[in-house]
BALOBA-1460 file (C-alpha; in Angstrom, 3 decimals):
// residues 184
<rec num="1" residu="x" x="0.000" y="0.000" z="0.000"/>
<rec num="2" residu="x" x="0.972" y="3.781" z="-1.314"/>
<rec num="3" residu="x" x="-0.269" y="6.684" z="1.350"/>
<rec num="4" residu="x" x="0.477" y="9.799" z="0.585"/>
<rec num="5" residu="x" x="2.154" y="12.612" z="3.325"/>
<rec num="6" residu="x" x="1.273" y="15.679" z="2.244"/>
<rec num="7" residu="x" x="3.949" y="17.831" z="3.800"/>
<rec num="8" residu="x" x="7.368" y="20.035" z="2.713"/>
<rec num="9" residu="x" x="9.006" y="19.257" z="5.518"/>
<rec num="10" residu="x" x="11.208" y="16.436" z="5.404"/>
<rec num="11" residu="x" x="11.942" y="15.893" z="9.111"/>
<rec num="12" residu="x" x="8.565" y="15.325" z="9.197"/>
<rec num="13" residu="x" x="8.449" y="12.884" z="6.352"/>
<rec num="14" residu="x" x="11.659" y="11.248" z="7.706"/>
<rec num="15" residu="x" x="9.993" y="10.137" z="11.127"/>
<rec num="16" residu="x" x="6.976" y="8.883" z="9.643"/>
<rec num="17" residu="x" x="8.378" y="7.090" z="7.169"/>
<rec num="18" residu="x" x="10.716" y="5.125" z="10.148"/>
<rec num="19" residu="x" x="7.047" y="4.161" z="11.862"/>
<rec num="20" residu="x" x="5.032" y="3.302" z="8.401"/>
<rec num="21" residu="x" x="8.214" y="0.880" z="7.134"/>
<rec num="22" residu="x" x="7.922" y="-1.391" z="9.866"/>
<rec num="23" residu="x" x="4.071" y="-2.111" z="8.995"/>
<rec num="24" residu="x" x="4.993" y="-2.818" z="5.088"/>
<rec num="25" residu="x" x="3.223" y="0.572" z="4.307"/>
<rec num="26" residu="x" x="5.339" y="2.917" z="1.670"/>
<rec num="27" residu="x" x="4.692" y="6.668" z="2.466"/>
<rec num="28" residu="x" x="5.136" y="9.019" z="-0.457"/>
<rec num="29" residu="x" x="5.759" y="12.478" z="-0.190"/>
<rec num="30" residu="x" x="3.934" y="15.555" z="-1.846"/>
<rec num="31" residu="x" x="4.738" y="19.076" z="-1.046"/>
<rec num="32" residu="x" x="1.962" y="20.439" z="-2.450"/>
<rec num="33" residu="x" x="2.054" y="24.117" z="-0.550"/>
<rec num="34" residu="x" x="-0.791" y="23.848" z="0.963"/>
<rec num="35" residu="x" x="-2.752" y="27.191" z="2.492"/>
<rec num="36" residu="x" x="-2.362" y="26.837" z="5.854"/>
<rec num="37" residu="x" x="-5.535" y="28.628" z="7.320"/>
<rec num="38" residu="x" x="-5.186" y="30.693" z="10.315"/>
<rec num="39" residu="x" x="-7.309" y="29.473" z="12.876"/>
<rec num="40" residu="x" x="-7.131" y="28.810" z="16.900"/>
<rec num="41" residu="x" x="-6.988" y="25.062" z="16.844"/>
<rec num="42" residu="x" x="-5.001" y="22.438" z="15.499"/>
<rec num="43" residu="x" x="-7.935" y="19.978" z="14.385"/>
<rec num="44" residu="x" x="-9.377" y="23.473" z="12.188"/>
<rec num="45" residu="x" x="-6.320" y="23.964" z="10.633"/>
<rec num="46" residu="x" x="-5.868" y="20.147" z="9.651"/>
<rec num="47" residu="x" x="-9.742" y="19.625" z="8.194"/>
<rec num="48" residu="x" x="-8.635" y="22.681" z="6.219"/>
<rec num="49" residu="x" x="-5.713" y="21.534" z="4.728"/>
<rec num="50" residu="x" x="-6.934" y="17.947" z="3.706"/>
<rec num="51" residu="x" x="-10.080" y="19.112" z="2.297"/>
<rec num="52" residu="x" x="-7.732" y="20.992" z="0.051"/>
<rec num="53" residu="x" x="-5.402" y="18.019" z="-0.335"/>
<rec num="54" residu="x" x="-8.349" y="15.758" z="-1.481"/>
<rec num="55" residu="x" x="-9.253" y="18.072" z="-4.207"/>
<rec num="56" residu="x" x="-5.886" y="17.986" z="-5.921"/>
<rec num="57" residu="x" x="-4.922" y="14.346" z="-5.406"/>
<rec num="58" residu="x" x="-7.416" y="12.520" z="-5.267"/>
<rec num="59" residu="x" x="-6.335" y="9.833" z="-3.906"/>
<rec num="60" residu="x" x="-5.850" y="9.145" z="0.038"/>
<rec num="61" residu="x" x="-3.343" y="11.139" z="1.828"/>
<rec num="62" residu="x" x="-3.034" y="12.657" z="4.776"/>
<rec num="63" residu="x" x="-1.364" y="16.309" z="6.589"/>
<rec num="64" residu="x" x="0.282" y="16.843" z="9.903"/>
<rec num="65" residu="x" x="-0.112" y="20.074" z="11.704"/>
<rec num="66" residu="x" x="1.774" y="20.357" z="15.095"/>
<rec num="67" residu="x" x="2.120" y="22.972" z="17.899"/>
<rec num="68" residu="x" x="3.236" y="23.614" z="21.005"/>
<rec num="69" residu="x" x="1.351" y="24.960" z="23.994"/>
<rec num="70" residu="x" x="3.197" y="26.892" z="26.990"/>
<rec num="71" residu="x" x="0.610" y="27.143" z="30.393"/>
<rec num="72" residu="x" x="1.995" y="30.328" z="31.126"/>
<rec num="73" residu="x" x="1.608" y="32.047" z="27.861"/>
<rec num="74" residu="x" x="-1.880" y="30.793" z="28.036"/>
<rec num="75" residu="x" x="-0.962" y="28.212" z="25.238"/>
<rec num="76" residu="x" x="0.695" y="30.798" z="23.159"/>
<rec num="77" residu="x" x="2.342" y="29.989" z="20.147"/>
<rec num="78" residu="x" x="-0.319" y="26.726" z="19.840"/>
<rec num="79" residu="x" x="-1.687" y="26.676" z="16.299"/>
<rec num="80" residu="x" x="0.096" y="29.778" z="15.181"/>
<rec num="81" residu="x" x="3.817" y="28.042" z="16.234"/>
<rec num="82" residu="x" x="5.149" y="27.596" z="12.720"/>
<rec num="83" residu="x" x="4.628" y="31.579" z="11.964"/>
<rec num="84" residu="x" x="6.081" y="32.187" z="15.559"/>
<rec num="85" residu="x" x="8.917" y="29.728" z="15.287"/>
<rec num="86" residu="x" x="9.399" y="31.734" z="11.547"/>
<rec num="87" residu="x" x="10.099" y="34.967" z="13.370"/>
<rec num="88" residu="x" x="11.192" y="34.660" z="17.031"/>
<rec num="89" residu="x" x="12.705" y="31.323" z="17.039"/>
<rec num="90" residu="x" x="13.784" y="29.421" z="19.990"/>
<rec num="91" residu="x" x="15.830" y="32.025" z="21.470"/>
<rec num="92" residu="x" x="12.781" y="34.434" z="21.596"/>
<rec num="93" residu="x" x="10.247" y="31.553" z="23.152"/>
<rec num="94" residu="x" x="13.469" y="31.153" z="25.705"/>
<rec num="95" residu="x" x="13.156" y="35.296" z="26.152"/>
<rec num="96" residu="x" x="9.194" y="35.258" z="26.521"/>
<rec num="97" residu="x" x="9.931" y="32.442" z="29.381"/>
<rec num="98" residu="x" x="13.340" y="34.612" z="31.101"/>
<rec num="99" residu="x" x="11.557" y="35.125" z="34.331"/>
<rec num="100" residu="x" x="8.736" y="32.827" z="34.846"/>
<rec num="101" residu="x" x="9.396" y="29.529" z="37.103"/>
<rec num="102" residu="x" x="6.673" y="27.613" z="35.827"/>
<rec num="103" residu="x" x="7.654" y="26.248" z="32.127"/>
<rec num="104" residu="x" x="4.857" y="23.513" z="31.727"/>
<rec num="105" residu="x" x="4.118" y="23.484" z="27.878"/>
<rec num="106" residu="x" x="2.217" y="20.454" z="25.947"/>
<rec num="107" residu="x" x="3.500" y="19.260" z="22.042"/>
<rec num="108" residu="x" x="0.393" y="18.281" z="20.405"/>
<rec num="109" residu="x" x="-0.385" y="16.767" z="17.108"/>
<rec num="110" residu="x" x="-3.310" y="16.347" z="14.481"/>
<rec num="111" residu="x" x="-2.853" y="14.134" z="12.060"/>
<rec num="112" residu="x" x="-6.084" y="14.391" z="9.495"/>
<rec num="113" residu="x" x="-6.488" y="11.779" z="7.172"/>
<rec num="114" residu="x" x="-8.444" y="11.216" z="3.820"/>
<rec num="115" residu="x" x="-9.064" y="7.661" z="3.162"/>
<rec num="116" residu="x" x="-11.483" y="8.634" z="-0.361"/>
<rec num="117" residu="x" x="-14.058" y="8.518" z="2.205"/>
<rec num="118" residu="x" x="-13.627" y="10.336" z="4.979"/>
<rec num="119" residu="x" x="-11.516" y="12.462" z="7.058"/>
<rec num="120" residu="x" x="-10.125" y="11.055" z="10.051"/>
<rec num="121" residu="x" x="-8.646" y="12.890" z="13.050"/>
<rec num="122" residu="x" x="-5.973" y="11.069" z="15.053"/>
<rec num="123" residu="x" x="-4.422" y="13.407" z="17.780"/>
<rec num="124" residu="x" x="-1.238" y="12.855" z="20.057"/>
<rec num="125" residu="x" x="0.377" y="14.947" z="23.283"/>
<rec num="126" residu="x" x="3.481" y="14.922" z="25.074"/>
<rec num="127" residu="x" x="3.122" y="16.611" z="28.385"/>
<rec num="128" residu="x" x="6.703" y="18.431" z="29.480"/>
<rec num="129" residu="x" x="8.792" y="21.664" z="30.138"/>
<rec num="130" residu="x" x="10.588" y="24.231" z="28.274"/>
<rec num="131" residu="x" x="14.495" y="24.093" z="28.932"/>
<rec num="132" residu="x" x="16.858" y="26.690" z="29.888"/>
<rec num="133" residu="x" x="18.567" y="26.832" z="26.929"/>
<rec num="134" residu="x" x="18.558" y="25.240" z="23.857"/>
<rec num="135" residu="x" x="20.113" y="21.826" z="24.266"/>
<rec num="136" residu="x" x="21.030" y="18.895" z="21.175"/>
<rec num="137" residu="x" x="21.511" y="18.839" z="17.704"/>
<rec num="138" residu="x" x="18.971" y="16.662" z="16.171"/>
<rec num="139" residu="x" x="15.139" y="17.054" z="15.381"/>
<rec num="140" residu="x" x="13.906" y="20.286" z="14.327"/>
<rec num="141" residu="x" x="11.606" y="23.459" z="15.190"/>
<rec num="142" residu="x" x="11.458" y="23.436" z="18.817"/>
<rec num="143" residu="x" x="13.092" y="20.010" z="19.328"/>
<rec num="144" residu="x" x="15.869" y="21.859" z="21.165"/>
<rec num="145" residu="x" x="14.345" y="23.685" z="23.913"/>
<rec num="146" residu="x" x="11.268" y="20.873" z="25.062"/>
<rec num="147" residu="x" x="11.796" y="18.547" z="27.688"/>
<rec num="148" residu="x" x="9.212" y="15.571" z="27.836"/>
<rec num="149" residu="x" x="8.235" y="14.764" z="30.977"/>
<rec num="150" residu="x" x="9.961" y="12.338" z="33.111"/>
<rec num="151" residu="x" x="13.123" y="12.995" z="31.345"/>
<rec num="152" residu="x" x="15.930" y="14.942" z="31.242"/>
<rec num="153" residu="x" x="16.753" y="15.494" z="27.390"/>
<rec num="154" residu="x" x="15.098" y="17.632" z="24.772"/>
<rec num="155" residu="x" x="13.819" y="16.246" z="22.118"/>
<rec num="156" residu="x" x="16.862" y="17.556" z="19.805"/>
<rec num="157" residu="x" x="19.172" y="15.492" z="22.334"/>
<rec num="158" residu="x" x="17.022" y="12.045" z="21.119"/>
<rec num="159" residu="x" x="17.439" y="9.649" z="18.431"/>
<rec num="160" residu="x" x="14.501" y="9.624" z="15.750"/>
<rec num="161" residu="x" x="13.620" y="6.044" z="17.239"/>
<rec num="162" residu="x" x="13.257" y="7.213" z="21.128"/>
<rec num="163" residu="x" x="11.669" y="10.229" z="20.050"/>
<rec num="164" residu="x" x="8.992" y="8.656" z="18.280"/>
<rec num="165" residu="x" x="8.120" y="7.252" z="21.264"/>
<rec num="166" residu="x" x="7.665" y="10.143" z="23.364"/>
<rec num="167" residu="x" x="6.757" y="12.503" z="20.797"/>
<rec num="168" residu="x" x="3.112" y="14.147" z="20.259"/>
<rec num="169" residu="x" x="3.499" y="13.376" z="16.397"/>
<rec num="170" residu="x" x="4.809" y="9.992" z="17.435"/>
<rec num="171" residu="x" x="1.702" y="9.032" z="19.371"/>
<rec num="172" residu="x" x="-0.591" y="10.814" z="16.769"/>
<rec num="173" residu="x" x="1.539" y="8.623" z="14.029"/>
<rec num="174" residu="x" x="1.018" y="5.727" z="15.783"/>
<rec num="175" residu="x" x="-2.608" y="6.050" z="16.237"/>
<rec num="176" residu="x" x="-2.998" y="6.451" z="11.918"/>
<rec num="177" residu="x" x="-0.856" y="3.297" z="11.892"/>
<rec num="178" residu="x" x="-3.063" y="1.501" z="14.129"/>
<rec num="179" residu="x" x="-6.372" y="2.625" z="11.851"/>
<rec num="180" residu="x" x="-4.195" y="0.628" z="9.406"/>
<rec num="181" residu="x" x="-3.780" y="-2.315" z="11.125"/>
<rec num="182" residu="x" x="-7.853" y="-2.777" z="12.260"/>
<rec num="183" residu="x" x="-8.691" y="-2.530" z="8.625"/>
<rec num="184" residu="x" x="-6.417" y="-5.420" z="7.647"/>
């Protein structure tokens, strides 16, 4: 089976790809450039996106739209974390964050598919802190300043393999992979 990731970023593609091997399932990749509608949650951002998707390819595929929530920013960046990533960068979320003890922020994925169908939802969270500093050289976006819990590592210090594990796009990942294997 052929399923198509509709995405530009190759990190991305790269750690779903590791996951949909191992079930005998050959992701393809189509940057397709996408509008990304502005909107205040994840889940309204992804229906967008793959009803767009379905209308060019026709044929099923699905988008990944991923953000990161900080408690005491009041879940700021959340959906709009790829614009504020864009302009501010790690070093300014590490800024926003100078003086404030509590540093509780969520990762949290939606994952929308379109099996021809139907669109599917599948939605994943990793619950941990935002670091001092940026720490590790691996992953991407804010990989080097989150901290999942009950660890001591950002996700940039991680192999692709552990930090599928822990990961809100890993769990989210894992949940379309499992929609795979009931239909079997």
């Amino acid at each position: 089976m052929v399923l198509v990731f509709v995405t530009g970023n190759g990190h991305k593609f790269q750690e779903a790809s590791c996951l949909f091997s191992q079930m005998g399932i050959d992701l393809e990749q189509a940057d397709l450039g996408y509008p990304e509608v502005q909107a205040d949650s994840l889940e309204e951002v992804a229906e967008f996106g793959i009803a767009w998707c379905k209308e060019k390819l026709k044929k099923p595929c699905f988008i990944e739209d991923a953000g990161i929530f900080i408690d005491v920013l009041n879940g700021f960046p959340g959906p709009y974390s790829k614009y504020v990533f864009q302009r501010i960068g790690n070093q300014g979320i590490l800024k926003l964050l100078d003086d404030k003890m509590n540093r509780q922020a969520t990762f949290r994925s939606v994952i929308a598919l379109q099996d021809g169908l139907s669109t599917h939802l599948f939605i994943g969270e990793t619950k941990g802190r935002i670091a001092h500093e940026a720490m590790g050289t691996g992953g991407f976006g804010y990989d080097p300043i989150f901290i999942p819990e009950k660890n001591d590592r950002t996700f940039a210090q991680m192999g692709m393999e552990e930090k599928n594990q822990l990961s809100h796009r890993g769990k989210s990942l894992y949940k379309l992979v499992n929609h795979f294997k009931e239909r079997k």
